[in-house]
SEFIBA-223500 format. One line per field, with one value per residue (C-alpha): residue number from 1; x, y, z; chain; residue in one letter. Coordinates in nm, 2 decimals. Example, Ala and Ser with C-alpha at 12.3 -4.5 7.8 and 13.67 -1.06 7.14 Angstrom:
<recs>
i: c(1, 2) .
X: c(1.23, 1.37) .
Y: c(-0.45, -0.11) .
Z: c(0.78, 0.71) .
ch: c(A, A) .
aa: c(A, S) .
</recs>
This chain:
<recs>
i: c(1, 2, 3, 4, 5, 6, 7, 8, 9, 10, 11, 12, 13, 14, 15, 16, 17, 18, 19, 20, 21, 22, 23, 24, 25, 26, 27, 28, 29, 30, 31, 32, 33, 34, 35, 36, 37, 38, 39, 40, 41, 42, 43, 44, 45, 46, 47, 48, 49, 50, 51, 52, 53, 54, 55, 56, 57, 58, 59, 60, 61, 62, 63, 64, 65, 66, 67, 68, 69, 70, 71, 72, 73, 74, 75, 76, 77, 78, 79, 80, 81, 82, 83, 84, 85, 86, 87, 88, 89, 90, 91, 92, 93, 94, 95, 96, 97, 98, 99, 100, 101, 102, 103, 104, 105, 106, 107, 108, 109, 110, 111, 112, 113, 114, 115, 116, 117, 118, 119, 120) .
X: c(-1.03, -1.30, -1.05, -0.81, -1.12, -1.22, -0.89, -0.88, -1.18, -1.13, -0.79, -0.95, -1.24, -0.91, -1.03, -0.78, -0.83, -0.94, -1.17, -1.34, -1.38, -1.54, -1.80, -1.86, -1.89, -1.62, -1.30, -0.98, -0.76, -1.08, -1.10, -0.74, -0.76, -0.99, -0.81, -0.48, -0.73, -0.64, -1.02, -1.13, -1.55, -1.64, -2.03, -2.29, -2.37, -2.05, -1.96, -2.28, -2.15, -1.82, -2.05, -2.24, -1.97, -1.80, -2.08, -2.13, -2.33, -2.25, -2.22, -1.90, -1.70, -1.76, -1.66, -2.00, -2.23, -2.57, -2.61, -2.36, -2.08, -1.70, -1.62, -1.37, -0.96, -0.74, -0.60, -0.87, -0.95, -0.65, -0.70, -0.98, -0.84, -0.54, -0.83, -0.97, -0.62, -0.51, -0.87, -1.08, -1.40, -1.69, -1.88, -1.59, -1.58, -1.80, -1.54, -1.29, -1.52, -1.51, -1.15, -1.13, -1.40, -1.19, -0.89, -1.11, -1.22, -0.84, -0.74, -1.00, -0.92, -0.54, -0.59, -0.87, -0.55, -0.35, -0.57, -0.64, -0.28, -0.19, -0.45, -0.34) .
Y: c(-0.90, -0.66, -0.36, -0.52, -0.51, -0.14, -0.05, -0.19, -0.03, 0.31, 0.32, 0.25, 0.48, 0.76, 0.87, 0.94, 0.80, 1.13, 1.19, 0.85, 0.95, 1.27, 1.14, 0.85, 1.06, 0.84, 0.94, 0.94, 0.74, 0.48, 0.44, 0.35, 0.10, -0.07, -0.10, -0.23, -0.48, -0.34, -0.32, -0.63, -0.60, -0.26, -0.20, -0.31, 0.09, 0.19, -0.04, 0.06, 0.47, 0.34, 0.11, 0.39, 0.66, 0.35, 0.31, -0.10, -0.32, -0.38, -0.78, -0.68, -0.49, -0.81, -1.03, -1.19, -1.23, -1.20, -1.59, -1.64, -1.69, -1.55, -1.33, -1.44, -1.45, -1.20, -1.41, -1.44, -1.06, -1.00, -1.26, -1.09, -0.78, -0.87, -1.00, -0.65, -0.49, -0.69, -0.59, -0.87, -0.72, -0.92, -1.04, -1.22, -1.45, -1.72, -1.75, -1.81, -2.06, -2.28, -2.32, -2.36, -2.59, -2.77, -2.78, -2.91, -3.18, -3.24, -3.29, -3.53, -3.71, -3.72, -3.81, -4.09, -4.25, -4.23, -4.40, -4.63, -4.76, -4.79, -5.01, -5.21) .
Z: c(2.00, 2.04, 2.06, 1.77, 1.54, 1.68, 1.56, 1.24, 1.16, 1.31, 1.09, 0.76, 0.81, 0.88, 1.20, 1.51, 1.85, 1.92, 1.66, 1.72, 2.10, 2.08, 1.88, 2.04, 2.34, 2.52, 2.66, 2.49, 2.72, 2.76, 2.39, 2.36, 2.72, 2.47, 2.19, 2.32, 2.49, 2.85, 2.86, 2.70, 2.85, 2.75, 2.82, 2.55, 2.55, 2.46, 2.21, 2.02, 2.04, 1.89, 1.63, 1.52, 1.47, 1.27, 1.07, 1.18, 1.35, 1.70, 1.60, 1.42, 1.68, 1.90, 1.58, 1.51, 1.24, 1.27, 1.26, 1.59, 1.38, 1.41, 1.15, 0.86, 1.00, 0.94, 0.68, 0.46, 0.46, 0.35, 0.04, -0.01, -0.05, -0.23, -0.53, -0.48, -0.52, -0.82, -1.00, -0.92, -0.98, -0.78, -1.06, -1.15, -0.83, -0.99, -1.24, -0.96, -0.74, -1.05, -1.02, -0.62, -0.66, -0.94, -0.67, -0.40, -0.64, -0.78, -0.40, -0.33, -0.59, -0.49, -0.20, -0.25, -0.51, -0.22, 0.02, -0.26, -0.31, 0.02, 0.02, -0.25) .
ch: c(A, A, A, A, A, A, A, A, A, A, A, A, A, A, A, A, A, A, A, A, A, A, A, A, A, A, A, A, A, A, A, A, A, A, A, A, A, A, A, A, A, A, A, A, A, A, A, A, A, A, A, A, A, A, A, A, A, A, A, A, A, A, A, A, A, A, A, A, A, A, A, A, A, A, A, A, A, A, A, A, A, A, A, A, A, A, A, A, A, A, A, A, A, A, A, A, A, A, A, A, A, A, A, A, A, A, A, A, A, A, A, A, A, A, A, A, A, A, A, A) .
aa: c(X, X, X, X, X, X, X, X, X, X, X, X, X, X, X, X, X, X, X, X, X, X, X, X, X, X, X, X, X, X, X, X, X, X, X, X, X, X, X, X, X, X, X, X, X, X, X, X, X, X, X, X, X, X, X, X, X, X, X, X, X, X, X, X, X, X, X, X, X, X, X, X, X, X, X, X, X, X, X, X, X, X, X, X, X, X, X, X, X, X, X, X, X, X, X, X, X, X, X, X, X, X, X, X, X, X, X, X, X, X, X, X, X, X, X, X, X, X, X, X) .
</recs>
């Protein structure tokens, strides 16, 4: 997990494996155990080096927030990023809670009918 998300990150900031190694200070071919998960308990002190050359908190690369919780799936970073792609701006998402939260409600209410006839 740790090294999928160090990955992810080190690809969209365009850095190499190398690059991000030399300036963490860390070795190449350690870097890489990492990220294919062979080394899956890297040192505090090291994922911090990584953390800073990738510009995050340390919380992230281990896939926490700061409250103790996991960070959003895969699945719904990539929603997110298809809204951004498709030109959802963010101060358009309210507009678009009003219709999940329109959905939510329209499933409730199908499914309360349905519990409703079947008790009929």
């Amino acid at each position: 997990m740790i090294g999928n998300n160090i990955q992810k990150l080190r690809h969209r900031r365009g850095l190499t494996l190398s690059q991000l190694a030399d300036r963490a200070k860390i070795s190449k071919s350690y870097l890489s155990n990492i990220e294919r998960n062979l080394n899956q308990n890297p040192s505090i002190q090291i994922i911090e080096k990584i953390a800073a050359v990738l510009g995050v908190d340390f919380q992230m690369l281990v896939g926490i927030n700061a409250e103790g919780a996991q960070l959003p799936d895969e699945e719904w970073l990539n929603f997110v990023n298809e809204l951004k792609d498709s030109g959802v701006a963010t101060d358009q998402l309210n507009e678009y809670k009003t219709v999940i939260e329109f959905a939510k409600w329209r499933n409730n209410q199908n499914k309360d009918n349905g519990v409703l006839k079947k008790r009929r």
